[in-house]
C-alpha angles and dihedrals in degrees: 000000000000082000099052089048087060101040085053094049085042084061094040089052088053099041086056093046088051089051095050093048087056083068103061106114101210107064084210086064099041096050088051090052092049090053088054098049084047083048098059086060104033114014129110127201119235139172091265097033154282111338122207116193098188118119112214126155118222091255083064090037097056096041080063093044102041093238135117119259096254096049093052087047083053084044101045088045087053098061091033085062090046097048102241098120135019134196118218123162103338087319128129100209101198101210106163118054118250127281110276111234114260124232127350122345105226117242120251125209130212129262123261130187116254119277090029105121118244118278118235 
C-alpha cells in the first residue's frame, strides 16, 4: 500500500508540474520546460547535454503544452536558431538549462487533520 501511495503522490507531483508549465507565458519556455520534465524520466546526461530520446510529433507537443501545432514548429525552430536545444536522430539534445521561475514562490502550509485549528 505504502507503494501505491508513492507512486500516487509521484503522478500528482507531475500532473502539477504539467499544469504549472501550461502557465508560462512565452511557448518557447514552456516547451523547454516540458523537455526538462520529460528529461528527469527519461533523460540521459550526456558531454554535450541533456539527451531525450522521446519521439513526439508537435501536435503531441502542443496538446502538453497547451499550444497549437504551428506555434510549437515557429517555437522549436526558435530554439533550435538560438542553440538551446538540438535534434539528432530522434533525439531531443537539451543544451540550455530550464527557465527560472519568475517572482515569489507561494507558501504552502502543512497539513492538519480535520477539526485541528489552523496554525498561525
Amino acid at each position: 500500500m505504502a507503494g501505491l501511495h508513492a507512486r500516487i503522490g509521484e503522478q500528482s507531483e507531475r500532473l502539477a508540474i504539467q499544469l504549472v508549465i501550461c502557465q508560462i507565458p512565452r511557448v518557447e519556455d514552456r516547451l523547454l520546460a516540458l523537455l526538462w520534465l520529460l528529461a528527469e524520466s527519461w533523460g540521459r546526461v550526456t558531454p554535450a547535454g541533456t539527451a531525450v530520446p522521446v519521439s513526439l510529433t508537435h501536435e503531441a507537443l502542443g496538446e502538453l503544452i497547451g499550444a497549437r501545432r504551428s506555434t510549437v514548429t515557429l517555437a522549436l525552430k526558435a530554439l533550435t536558431e538560438r542553440g538551446a536545444i538540438l535534434r539528432q536522430d530522434g533525439t531531443w539534445l537539451l543544451v540550455e538549462s530550464p527557465p527560472e521561475p519568475i517572482g515569489e514562490m507561494p507558501s504552502v502550509q502543512e497539513p492538519r487533520l480535520l477539526g485541528d485549528p489552523p496554525s498561525s
